[in-house]
BATORFI-470508 format. One record per residue: residue number from 0; residue in one letter; x, y, z of N, C-alpha, C, O, CB in turn. Coordinates in steps of 0.2 Angstrom, whole numbers, padded with zeros to 4 digits. Atoms other than C-alpha are relative to their C-alpha. Glycine has a CB too. Layout:
<nodes>
NODE  nr rest   n_x   n_y   n_z  ca_x  ca_y  ca_z   c_x   c_y   c_z   o_x   o_y   o_z  cb_x  cb_y  cb_z
NODE NUM    A     X     Y     Z     X     Y     Z     X     Y     Z     X     Y     Z     X     Y     Z
...
</nodes>
This chain:
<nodes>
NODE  nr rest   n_x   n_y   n_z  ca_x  ca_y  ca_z   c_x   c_y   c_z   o_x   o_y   o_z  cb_x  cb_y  cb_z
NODE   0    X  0004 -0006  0000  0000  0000  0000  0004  0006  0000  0010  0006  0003 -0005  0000  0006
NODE   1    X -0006 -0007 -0001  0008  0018 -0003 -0004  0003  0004 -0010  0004  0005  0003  0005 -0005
NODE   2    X  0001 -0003 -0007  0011  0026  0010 -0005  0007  0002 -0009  0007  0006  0006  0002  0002
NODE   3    X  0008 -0005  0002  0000  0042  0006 -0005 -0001 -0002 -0008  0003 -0005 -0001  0005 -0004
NODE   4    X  0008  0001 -0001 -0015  0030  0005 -0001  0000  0006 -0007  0001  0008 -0003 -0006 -0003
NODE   5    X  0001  0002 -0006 -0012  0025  0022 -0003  0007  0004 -0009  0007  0005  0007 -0002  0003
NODE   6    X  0003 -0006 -0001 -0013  0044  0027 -0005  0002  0000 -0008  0005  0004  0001  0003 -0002
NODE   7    X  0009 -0002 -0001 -0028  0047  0020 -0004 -0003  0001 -0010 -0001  0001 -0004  0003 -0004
NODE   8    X  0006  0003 -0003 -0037  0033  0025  0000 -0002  0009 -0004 -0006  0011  0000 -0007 -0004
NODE   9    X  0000 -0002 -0006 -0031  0037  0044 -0003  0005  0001 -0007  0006  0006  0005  0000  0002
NODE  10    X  0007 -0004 -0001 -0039  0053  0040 -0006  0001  0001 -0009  0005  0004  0000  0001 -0002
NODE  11    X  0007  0002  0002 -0054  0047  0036 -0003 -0001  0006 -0008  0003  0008 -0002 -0007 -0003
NODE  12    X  0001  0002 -0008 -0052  0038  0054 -0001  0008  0006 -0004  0009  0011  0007 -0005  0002
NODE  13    X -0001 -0007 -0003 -0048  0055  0061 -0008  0003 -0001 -0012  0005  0004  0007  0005 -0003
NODE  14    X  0005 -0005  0002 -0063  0064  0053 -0006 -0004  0004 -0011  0000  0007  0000  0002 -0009
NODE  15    X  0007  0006 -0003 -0077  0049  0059  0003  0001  0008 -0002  0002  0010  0000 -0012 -0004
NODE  16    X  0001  0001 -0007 -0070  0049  0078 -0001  0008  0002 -0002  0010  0008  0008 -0005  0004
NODE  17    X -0001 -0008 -0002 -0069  0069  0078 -0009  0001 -0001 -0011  0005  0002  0006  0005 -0007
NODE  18    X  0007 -0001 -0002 -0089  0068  0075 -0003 -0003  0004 -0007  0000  0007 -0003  0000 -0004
NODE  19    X  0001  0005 -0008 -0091  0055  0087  0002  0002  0007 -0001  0000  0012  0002 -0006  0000
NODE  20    X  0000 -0006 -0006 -0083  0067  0100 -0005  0005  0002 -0007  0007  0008  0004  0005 -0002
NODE  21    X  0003 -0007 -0003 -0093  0081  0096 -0008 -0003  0000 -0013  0001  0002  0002  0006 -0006
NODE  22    X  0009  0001 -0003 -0111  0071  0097  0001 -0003  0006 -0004 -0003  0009 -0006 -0007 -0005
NODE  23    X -0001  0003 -0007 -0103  0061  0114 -0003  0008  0005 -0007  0010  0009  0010 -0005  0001
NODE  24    X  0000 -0007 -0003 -0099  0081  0118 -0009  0003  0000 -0011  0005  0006  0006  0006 -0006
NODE  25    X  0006 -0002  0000 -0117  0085  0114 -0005 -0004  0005 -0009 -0001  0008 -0003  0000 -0006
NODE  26    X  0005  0004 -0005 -0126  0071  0124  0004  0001  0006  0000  0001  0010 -0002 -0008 -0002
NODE  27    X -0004 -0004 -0006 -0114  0077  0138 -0003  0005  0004 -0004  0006  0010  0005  0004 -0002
NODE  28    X  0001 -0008  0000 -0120  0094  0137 -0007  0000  0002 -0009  0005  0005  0003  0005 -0007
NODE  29    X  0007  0001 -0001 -0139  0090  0138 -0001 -0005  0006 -0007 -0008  0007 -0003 -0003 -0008
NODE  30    X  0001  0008 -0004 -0137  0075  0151 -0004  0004  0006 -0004  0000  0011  0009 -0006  0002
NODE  31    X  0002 -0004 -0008 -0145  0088  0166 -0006  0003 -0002 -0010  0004  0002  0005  0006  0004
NODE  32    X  0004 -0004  0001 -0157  0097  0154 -0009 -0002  0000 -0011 -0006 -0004  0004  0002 -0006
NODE  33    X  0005  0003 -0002 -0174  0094  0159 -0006  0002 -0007 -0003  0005 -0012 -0002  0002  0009
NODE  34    X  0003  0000  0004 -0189  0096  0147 -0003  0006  0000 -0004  0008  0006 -0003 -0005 -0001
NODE  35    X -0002 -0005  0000 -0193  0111  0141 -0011  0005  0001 -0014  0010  0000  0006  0001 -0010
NODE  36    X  0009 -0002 -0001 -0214  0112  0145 -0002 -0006  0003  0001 -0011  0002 -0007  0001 -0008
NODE  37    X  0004  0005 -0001 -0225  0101  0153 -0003 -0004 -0004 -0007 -0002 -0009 -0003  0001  0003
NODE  38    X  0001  0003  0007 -0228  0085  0143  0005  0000 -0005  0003 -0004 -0010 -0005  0002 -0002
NODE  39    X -0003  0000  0006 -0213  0089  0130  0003 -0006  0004  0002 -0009  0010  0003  0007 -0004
NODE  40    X -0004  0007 -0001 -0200  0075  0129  0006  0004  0002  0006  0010  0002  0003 -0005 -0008
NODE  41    X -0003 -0004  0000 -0186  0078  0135  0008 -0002 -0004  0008 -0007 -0006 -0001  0000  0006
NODE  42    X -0005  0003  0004 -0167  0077  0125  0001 -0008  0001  0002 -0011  0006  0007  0003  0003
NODE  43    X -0001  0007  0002 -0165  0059  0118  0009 -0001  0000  0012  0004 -0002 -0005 -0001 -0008
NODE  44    X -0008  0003  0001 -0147  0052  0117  0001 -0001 -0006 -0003 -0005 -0009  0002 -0007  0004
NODE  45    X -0002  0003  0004 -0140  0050  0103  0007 -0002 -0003  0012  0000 -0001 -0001  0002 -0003
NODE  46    X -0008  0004  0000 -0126  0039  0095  0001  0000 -0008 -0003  0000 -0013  0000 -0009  0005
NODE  47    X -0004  0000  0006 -0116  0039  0082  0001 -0006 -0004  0004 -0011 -0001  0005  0002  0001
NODE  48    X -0002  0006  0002 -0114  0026  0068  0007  0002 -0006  0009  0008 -0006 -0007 -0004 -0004
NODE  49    X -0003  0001  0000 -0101  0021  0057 -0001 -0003 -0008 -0005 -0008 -0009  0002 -0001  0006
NODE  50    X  0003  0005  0008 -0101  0015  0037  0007 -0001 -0003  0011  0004 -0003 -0005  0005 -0007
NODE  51    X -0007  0001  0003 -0085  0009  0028 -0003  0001 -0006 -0009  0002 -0008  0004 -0007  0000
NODE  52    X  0000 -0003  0007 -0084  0014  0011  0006 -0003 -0006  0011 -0005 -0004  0002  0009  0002
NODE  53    X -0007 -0001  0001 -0072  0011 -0004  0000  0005 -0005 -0004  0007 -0009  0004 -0006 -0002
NODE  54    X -0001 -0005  0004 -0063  0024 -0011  0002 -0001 -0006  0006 -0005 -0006  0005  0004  0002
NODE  55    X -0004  0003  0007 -0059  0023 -0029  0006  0003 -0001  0011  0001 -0004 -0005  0002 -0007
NODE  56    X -0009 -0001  0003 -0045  0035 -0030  0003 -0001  0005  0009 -0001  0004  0003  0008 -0003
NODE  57    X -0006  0005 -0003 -0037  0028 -0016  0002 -0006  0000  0007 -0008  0002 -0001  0000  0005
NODE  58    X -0003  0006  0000 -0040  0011 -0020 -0002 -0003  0009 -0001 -0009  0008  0008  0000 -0003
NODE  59    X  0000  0002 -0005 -0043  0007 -0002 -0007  0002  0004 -0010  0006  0003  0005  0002  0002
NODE  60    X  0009 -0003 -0002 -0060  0007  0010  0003  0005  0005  0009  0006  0006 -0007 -0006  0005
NODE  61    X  0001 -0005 -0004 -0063  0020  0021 -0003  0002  0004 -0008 -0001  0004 -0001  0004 -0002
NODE  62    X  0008 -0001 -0006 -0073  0026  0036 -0004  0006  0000 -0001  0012 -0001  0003  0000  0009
NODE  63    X  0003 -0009  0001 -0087  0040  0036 -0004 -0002  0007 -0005 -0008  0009 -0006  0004 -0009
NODE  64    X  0005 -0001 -0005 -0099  0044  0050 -0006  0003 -0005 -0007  0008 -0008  0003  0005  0007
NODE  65    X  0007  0001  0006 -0115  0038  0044 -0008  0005  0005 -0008  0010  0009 -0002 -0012 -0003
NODE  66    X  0006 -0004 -0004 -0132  0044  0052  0001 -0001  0008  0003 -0006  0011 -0008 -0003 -0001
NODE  67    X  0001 -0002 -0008 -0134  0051  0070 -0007 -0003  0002 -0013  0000  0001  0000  0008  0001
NODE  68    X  0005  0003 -0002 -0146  0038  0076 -0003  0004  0009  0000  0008  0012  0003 -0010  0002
NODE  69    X  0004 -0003 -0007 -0158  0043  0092 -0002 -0008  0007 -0006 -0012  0006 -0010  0003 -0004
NODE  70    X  0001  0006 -0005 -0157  0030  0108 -0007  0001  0002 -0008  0007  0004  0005  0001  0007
NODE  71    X  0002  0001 -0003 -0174  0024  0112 -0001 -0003  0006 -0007 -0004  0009  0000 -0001 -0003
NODE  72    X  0003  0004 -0009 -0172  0017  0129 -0004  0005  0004 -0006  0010  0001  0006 -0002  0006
NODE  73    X  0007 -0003 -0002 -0184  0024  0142  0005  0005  0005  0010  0004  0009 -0007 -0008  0003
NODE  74    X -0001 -0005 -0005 -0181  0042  0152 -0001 -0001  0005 -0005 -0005  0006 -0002  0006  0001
NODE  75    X  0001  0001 -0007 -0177  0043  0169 -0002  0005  0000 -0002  0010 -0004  0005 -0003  0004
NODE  76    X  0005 -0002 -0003 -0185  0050  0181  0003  0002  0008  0006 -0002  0011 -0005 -0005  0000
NODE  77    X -0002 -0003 -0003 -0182  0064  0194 -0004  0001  0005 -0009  0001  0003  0003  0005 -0002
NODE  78    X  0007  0000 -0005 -0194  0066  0209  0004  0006  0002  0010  0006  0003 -0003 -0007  0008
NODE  79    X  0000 -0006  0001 -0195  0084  0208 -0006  0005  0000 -0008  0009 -0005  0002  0000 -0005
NODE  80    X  0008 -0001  0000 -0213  0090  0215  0000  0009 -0002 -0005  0012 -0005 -0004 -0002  0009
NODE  81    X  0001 -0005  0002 -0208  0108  0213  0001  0001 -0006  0002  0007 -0006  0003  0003  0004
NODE  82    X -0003 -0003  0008 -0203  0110  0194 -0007 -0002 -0002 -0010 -0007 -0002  0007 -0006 -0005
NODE  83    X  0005 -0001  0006 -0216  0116  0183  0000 -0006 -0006 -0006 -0007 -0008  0002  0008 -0004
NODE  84    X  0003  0004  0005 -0214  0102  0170  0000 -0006  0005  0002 -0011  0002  0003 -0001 -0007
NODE  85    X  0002  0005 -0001 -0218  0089  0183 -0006 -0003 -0001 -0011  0001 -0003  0001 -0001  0005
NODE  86    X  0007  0003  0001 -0231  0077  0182 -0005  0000  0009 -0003  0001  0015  0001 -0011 -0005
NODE  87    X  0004  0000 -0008 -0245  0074  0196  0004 -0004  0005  0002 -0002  0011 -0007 -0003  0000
NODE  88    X -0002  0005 -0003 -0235  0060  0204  0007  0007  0004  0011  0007  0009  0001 -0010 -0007
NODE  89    X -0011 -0003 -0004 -0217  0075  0207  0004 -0001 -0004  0008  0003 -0005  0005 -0005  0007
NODE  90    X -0005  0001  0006 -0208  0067  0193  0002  0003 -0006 -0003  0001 -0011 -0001 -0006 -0001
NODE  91    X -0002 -0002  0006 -0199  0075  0179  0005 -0006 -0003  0009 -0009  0000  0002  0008  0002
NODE  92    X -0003  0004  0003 -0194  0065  0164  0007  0005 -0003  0007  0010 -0006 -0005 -0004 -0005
NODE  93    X -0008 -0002  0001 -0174  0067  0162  0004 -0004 -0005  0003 -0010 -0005  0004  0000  0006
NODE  94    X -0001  0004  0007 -0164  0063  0145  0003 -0007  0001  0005 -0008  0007  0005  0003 -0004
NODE  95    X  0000  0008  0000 -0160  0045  0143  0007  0000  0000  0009 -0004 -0004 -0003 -0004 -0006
NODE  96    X -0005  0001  0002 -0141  0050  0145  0004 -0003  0006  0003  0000  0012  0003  0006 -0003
NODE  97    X -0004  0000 -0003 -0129  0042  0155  0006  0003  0002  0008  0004 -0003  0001 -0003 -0001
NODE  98    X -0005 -0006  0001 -0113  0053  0160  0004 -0006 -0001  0008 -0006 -0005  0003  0006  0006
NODE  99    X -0008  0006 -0002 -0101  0035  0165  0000 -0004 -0008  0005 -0007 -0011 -0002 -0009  0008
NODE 100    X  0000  0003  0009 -0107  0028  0145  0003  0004 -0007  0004  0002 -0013 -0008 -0002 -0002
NODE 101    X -0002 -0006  0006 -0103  0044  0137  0007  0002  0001  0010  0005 -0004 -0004  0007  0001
NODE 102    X -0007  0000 -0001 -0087  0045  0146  0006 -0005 -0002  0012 -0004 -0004  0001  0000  0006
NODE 103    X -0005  0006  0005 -0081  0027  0140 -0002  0001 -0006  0001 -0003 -0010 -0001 -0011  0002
NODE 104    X  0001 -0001  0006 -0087  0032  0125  0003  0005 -0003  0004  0005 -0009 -0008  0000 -0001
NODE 105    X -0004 -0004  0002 -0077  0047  0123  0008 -0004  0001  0012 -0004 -0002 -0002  0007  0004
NODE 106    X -0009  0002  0002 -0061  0038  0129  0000 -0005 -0008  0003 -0003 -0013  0006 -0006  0008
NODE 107    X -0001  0003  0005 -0063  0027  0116 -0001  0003 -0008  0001  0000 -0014 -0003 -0004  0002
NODE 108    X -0001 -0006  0005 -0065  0039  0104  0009  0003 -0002  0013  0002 -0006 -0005  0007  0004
NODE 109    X -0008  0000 -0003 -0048  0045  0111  0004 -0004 -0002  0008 -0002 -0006  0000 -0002  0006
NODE 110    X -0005  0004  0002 -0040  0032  0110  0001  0000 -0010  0006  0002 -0013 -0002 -0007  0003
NODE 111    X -0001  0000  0009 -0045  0029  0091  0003  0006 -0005  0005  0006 -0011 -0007 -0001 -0002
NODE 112    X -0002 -0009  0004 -0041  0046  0087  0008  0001 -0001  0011  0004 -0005 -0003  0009  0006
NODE 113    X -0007 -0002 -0004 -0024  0045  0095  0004 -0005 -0005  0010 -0004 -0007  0000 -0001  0009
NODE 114    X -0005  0009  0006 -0020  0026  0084  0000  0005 -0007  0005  0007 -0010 -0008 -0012 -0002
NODE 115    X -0003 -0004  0009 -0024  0037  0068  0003  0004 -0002  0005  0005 -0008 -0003  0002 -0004
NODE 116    X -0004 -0003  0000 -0015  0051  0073  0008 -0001  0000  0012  0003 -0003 -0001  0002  0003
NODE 117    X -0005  0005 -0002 -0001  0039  0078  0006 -0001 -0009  0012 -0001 -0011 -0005 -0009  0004
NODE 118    X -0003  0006  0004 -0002  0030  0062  0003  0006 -0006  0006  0005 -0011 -0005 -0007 -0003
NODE 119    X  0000 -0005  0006 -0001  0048  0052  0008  0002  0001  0012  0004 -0003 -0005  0008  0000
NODE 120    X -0007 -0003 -0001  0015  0053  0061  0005 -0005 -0002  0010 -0003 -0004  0001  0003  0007
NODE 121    X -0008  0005  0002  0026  0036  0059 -0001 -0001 -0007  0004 -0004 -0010  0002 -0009  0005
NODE 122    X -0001  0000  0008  0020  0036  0040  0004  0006 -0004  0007  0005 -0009 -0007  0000 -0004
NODE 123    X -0002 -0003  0002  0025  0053  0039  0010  0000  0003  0014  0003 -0001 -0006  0005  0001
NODE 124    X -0008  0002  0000  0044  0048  0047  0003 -0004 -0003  0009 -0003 -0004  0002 -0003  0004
NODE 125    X -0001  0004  0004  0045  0035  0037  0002  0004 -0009  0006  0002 -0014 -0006 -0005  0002
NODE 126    X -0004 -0003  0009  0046  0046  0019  0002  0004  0003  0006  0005 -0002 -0005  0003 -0007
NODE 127    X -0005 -0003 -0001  0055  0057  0028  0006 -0003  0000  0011 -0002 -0003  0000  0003  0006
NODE 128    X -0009  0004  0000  0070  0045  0032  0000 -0004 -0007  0005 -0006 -0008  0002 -0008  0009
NODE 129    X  0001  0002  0005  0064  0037  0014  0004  0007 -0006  0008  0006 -0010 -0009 -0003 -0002
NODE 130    X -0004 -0004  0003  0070  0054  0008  0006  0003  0000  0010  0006 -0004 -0002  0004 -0001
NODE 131    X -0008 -0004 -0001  0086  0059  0018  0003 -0006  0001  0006 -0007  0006  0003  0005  0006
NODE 132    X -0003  0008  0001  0092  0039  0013  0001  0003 -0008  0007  0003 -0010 -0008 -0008  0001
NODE 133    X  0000 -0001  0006  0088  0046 -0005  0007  0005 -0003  0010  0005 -0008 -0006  0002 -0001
NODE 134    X -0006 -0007  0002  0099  0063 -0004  0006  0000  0002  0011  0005  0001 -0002  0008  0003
NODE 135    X -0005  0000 -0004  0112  0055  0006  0005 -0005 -0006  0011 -0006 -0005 -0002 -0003  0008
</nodes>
């Protein structure tokens, strides 16, 4: 494989974990925010998917971040008799986010971000010392 396919198909990886940051960062940022009237819903969780691809002018597949799916599982629940959108019972429904799922879900973002950063920099040493091999 040449080495400036590798690159841009570590990019690829870079660019798909860099939007799965920033929706982990968004269900983060919403994970306290309660529902915005009585009766509305409140922020749903959503998660990121993931589609291989192949590139024709690279010859090689690729990764994109495909649709921003919506988590279905079921809102929890704040017993909260004073908040205007509670229901009769006290309880306000709160988004379906976890902080400890969104946190392994960002390192592992992390991480992945960090292998394709990794793999950009020892491709990019590698034609470096492929060129001062050449001039020497």
């Amino acid at each position: 494989m040449d080495l400036l396919k590798s690159i841009a198909v570590a990019t690829s990886g870079l660019r798909s974990q860099s939007g799965r940051m920033r929706v982990i960062a968004e269900n983060m940022a919403n994970a306290d925010s309660g529902p915005e009237r009585a009766g509305a819903d409140p922020y749903r969780r959503k998660i990121p998917t993931f589609q291989r691809r192949f590139d024709r002018e690279l010859e090689a597949q690729v990764v994109d971040m495909g649709r921003v799916q919506r988590d279905n599982s079921a809102f929890r629940t704040k017993f909260e008799p004073g908040n205007p959108t509670a229901d009769a019972s006290g309880n306000v429904r709160m988004p379906n986010v976890n902080s400890l799922i969104e946190t392994m879900d960002m390192r592992e973002a992390q991480r992945s971000y960090e292998a394709n950063l990794n793999l950009i920099s020892s491709t990019r040493r590698m034609i470096q010392r492929t060129i001062d091999i050449l001039r020497a």
